[in-house]
C-alpha positions, 0 to 999 in steps of 0.5 A, a space after each residue: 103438787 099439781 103440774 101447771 097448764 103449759 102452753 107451748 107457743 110455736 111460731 116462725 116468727 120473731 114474736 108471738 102475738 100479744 092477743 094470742 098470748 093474752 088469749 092462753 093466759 086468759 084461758 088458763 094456759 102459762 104460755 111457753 113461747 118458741 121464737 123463728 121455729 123452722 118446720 124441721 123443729 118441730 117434731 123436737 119440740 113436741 117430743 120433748 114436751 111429751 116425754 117429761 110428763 106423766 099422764 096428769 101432766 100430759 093431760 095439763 099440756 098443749 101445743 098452740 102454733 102461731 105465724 103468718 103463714 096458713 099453708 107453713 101453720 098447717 104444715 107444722 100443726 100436722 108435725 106436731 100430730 106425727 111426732 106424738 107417741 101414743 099414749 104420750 100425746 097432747 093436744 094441738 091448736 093452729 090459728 095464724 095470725 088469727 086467720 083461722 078464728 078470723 076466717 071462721 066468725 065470718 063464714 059463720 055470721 054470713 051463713 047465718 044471716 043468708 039462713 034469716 034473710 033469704 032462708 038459703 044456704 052457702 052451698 050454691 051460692 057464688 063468692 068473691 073474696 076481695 084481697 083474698 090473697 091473704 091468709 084470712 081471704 085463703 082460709 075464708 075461701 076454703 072453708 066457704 068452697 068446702 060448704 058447697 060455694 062457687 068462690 073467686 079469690 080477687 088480687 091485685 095480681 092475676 097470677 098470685 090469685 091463681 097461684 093461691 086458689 090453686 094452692 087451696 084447692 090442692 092442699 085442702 081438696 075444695 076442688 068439687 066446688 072449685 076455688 078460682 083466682 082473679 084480678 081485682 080489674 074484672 071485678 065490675 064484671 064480677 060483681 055483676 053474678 056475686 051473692 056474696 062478697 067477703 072484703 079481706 084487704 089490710 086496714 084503710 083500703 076500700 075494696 068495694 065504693 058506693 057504685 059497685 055496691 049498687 052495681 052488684 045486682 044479686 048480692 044478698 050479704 057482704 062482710 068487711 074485715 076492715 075496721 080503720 076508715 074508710 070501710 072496706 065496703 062503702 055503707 057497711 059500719 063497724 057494728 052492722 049485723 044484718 043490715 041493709 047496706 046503703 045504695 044496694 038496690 035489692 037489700 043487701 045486708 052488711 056484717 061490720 068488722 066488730 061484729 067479726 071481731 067479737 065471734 071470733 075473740 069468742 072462737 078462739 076463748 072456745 077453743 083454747 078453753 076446750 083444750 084446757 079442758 079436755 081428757 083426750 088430746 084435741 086437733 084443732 085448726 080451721 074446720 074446728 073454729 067454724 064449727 065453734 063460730 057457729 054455735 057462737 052466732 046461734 
């Protein structure tokens, strides 16, 4: 009898996510899920997932690690690696609260569009990522300074700005390019040298109005995450991808949040079905899904 495809699903949380159990299940996975897990914990769990199956079983098994919290994700995602005893290994997937998949679809569409429109890369070009404090704002953040971009992380609060740029800059070596944080006060002034804006509030708060849009005289491509009215961005609607934004003078274009949304369910299906697939143990987080998000713009 062949062994079942078992996805252990570790999160610090009280519950899983709906959509990335949906997501397992879709891709062929049974989920297992492991509830308010500390990071202590997780060597325990990996090993004795490990040891209670032979090679046919080992190859049918993976570890996917959930939460909120992408510094605590990637903390436990490098746990798991450790606590694997070659030739008892499986493979392992992150992505917080979908930060990651997130994070990736939408550096991948704005890269892609500055490649149609302006024929340029992201390195070089100077970034604000407004609500950035986040998770999917971090990770955005990182992904995009580790392409060669000069990027600012806006907040409410100037030092937890500073304290999350900081902290990525640190932990996941952006620092050549540089990740600096700001308050959302300077971001007029801010706007005044952007080419590219990524909105990462929460739901229903607009980061940029219809006067800073035209204000923001070198901007070339903004994407908004935010699909509850009003948009994040005045002029940019659910579904644009590569178009102009209403009110920018030099025509700047938009990347709505379903736009967003659908490169990243795609990422995600990707990576899970990779994993299911594969005869080798897979360590995906961030780097991979931007990798997949750009095949899936293409």
């Amino acid at each position: 009898m062949e062994k079942q495809y078992l996805l252990h699903m570790i999160t610090p949380d009280k519950n899983l996510s709906a959509f990335d159990v949906n997501m397992a299940f879709d891709a062929g996975w049974t989920a297992m899920p492991y509830l308010g897990v500390e990071l202590d914990e997780v060597t325990n769990i990996v090993q004795d997932a490990i040891f209670s199956r032979g090679p046919k079983g080992l190859k049918r098994t993976g570890i996917f690690i959930g939460g909120k919290d992408m510094h605590l994700a990637m903390d436990m995602f490098n746990a798991a690696k450790e606590a694997m005893v070659p030739p008892f290994a499986i493979s392992v997937f992150t992505d917080p609260g979908g930060a990651f998949t997130t994070a990736a679809a939408m550096v991948a569409i704005v890269t892609n569009q500055l490649k149609i429109k302006n024929n340029e890369e992201l390195k070089g070009q100077r970034i604000l990522v407004l609500g950035g404090t986040g998770p999917v704002g971090a990770s955005s953040a990182v992904l995009a300074a580790k392409l060669g971009a000069k990027v600012t992380i806006l907040g409410r609060a100037i030092d937890k700005a500073n304290k999350v740029a900081d902290l990525c800059n640190t932990r996941y070596g952006t620092m050549v390019a540089g990740i600096e944080g700001d308050a959302n006060d300077h971001i007029d002034e801010l706007l005044q040298y952007a080419d590219v804006i990524f909105a990462t509030a929460k739901a229903g708060v607009q980061v940029l109005n219809e006067k800073q849009v035209t204000s923001a005289v070198k901007l070339k491509v903004a994407a908004d995450l935010n699909a509850v009215p009003p948009a994040g961005i005045a002029g940019i609607k659910p579904h644009d991808n590569g178009i102009p934004i209403n009110g920018s003078k030099i025509g700047a274009v938009g990347i709505g949040p379903l736009t967003i949304g659908d490169i990243k369910y795609h990422t995600q299906r990707e990576l899970l079905i990779q994993m299911h697939n594969a005869e080798r143990p897979l360590y995906l987080h961030f780097e991979d899904a931007f990798k997949v998000a750009m095949d899936q713009v293409h």
